[in-house]
N, C-alpha and C positions, 0 to 999 in steps of 0.2 A: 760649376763645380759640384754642385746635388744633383741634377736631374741625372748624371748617368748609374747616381750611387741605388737609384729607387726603381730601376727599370725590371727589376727581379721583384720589386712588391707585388705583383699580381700569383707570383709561384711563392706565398706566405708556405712556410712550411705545416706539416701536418701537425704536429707539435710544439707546443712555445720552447724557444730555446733555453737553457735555463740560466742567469743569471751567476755566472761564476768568476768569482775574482780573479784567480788563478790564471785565467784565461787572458786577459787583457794585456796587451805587450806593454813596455815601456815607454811607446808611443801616443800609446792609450792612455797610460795612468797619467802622463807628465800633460795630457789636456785636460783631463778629466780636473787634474790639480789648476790647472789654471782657468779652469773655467768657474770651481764651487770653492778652491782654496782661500784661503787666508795667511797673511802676513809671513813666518818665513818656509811655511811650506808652498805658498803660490811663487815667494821666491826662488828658492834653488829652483822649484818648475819651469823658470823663462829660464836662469841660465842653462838651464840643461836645452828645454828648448830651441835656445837660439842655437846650439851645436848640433842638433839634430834632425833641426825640424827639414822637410824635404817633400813640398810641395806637389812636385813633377810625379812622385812615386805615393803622395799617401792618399791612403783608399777611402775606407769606412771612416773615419777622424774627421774627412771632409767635413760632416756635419755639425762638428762639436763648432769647430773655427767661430761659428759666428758670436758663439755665446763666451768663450776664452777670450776673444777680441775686447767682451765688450766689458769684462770684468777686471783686465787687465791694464788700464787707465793710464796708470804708473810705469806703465810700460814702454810705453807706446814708442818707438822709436826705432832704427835699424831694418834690416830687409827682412827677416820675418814678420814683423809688428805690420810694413808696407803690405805686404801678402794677407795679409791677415783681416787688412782692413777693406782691401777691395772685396774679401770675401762678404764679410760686414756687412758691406754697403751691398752688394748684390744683394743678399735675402731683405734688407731694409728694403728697396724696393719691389722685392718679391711680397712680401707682408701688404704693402702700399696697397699694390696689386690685388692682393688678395683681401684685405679690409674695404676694398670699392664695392666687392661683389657679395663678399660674406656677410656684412651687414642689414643690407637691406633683405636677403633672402630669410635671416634668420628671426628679422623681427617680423616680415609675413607669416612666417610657420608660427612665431608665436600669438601672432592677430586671427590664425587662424583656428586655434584652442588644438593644435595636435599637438597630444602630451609623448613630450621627449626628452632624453636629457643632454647635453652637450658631455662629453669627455674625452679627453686624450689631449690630441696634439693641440686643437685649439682652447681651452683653458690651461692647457698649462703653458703655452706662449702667453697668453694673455691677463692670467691671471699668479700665474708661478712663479714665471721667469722675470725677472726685473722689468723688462722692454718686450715689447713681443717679436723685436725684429732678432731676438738674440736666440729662437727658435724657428729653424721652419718647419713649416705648418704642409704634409702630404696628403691628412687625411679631415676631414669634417665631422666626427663620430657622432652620430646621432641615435644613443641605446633608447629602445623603446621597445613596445608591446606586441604583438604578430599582426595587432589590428590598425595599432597606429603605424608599422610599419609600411601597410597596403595603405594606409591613407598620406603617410609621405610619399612614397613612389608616385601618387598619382599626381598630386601637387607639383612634384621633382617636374612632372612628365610635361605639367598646365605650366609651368615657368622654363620652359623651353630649354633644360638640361639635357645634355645626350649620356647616354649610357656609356657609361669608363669602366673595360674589363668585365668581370662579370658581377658586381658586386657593389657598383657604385656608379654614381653622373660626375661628369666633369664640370666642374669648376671654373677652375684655371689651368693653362694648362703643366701645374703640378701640383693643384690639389682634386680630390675629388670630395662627393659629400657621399657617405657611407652611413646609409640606416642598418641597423645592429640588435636584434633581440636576442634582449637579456634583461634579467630577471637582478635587478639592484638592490632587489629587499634585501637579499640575505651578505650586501656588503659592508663592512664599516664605515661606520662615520654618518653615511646619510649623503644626503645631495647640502647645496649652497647655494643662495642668489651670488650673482656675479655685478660686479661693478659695472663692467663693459660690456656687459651679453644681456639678450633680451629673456635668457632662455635658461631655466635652469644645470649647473653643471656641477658636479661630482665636486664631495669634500675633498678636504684633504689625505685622509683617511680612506677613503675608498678609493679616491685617483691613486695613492702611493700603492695602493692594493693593484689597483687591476694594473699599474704599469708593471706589479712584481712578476704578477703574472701573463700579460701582454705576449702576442705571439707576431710580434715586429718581423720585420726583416734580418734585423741583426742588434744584438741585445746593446750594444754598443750606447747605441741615443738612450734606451732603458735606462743603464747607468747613469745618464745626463738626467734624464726628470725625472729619477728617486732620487738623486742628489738634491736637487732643487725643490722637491718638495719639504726634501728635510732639512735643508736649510731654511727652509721661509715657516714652516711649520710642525717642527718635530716637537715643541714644546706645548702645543697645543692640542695634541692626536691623543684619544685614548688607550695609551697601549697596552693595557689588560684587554682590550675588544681584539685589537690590533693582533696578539699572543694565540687568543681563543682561537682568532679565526687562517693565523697562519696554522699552528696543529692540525686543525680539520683538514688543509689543506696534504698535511703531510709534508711541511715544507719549513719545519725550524732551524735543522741544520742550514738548509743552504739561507736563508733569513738572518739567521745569529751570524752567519762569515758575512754577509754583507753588511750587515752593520757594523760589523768590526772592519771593514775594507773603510765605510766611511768615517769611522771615529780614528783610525790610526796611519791612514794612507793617504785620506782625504784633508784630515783634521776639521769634521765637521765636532762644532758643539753640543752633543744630543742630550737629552736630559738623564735623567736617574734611574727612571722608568726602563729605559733601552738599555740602562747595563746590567740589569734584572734578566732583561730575555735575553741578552747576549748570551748569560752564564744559564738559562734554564733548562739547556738538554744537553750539558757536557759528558753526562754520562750515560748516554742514549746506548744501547746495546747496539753491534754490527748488524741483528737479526733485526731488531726495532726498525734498522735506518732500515734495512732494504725495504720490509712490508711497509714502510711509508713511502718509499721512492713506487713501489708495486702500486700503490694507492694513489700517489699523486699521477703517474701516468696514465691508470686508468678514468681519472676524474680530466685529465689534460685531452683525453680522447673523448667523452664523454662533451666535456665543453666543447672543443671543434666543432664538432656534429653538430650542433645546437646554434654555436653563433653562424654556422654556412649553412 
């Protein structure tokens, strides 16, 4: 059900897509609610669901299924919930799969002192998400230095990985492991030890950062693990650093709608802090948005170049 939805990851677009509620159909939002929902918004979600849902035709959604599945407990019953859970249990043993092989490589890299940091798709399956099987896992993001980059390749090359695409080794064969320079001083929050990684990986703060800004395949999953971050840690992020550094970005409008997509669509519980910045560029001038949207694309061009 995913391997055909990722078979475009190698043509990433030039641009990160951007992050827009507006945009998500009703097939969209009604998983999105059933995967980060709670009590009677997750509810009407299934029964809408169960009239809707249509397997045979849905596309991009495919990937949410596993994590909807798994939050959906109460559910479980009827021919969608059935569909729902073979999906489940596929990426379960997709995960299996890929916890055989990711393991042992990644506490090599860390015996072998290359500084790097884990982020993306594998801590936040593994440290985000409830379960790790209720993510899967495409990519191995390994952000580091120019120098420890050329010294992961080499290693990649000493533990017998083949080159996937232009831009990574293959794994398994749906994940690959992607070394990534970039410069994580200047993001929120900092890094984190990890419970189950041998390897340093990105706070909270900074993952929900770079997944805003993330140049995915299709921003779809994005909505999945910013939801999930903010569900397991929104009352813990410093969201004055958090404010600073979406401005810079040029990017509070479309930040304050997503937060209000998660507080009143989603029914996440965000704390005090997030209804401060909700309301802190309402009256942003027409001229304002554009020379930040002018700003943010040039800094979106600007970062491309750098991370390729």
């Amino acid at each position: 059900m995913f391997k055909h939805m990722f078979e475009k990851a190698k043509m990433r677009g030039f641009l990160a897509l951007p992050m827009q509620a507006e945009r998500l159909t009703a097939e969209d939002i009604c998983i999105l609610q059933l995967a980060l929902g709670d009590g009677e918004i997750q509810e009407q979600a299934w029964r809408k669901w169960q009239t809707i849902a249509d397997f045979d035709a849905l596309t991009t959604g495919s990937i949410l299924i596993p994590a909807a599945y798994f939050h959906t407990a109460q559910y479980r019953s009827g021919g969608p919930a059935e569909r729902m859970r073979g999906a489940y249990r596929k990426n379960w043993l997709l995960t299996k799969l890929l916890q055989e092989r990711l393991m042992p490589l990644v506490c090599d890299i860390a015996e072998a002192q290359i500084p790097c940091v884990l982020g993306d798709d594998v801590p936040l399956a593994f440290e985000y998400f409830a379960v790790p099987s209720a993510r899967p896992v495409f990519e191995i993001t390994l952000y580091c230095s120019a120098p420890a980059q050329a010294k992961l390749a080499q290693f990649l090359i000493q533990r017998g990985l083949k080159p996937a695409r232009s831009y990574g080794w293959q794994l398994t064969d749906q994940a690959i492991v992607r070394p990534r320079i970039f410069d994580l001083s200047q993001m929120p929050g900092g890094l984190t030890d990890s419970a189950s990684l041998p390897l340093p990986i990105l706070g909270a703060a900074a993952q929900l950062c770079c997944t805003f800004r993330a140049a995915r395949p299709h921003p779809l999953m994005r909505f999945l693990d910013m939801g999930m971050v903010l569900r397991a840690h929104s009352k813990n992020i410093d969201w004055a650093e958090i404010g600073g550094w979406i401005s810079q970005q040029g990017k509070v409008a479309n930040f304050r709608q997503l937060l209000r997509f998660y507080a009143n669509t989603i029914g996440l519980d965000l704390p005090a802090q997030t209804h401060a910045l909700m309301e802190s560029c309402s009256g942003m001038s027409a001229h304002s948005k554009l020379a930040r949207q002018l700003r943010s694309t040039a800094a979106n061009l600007r970062q491309n170049l750098t991370l390729r």
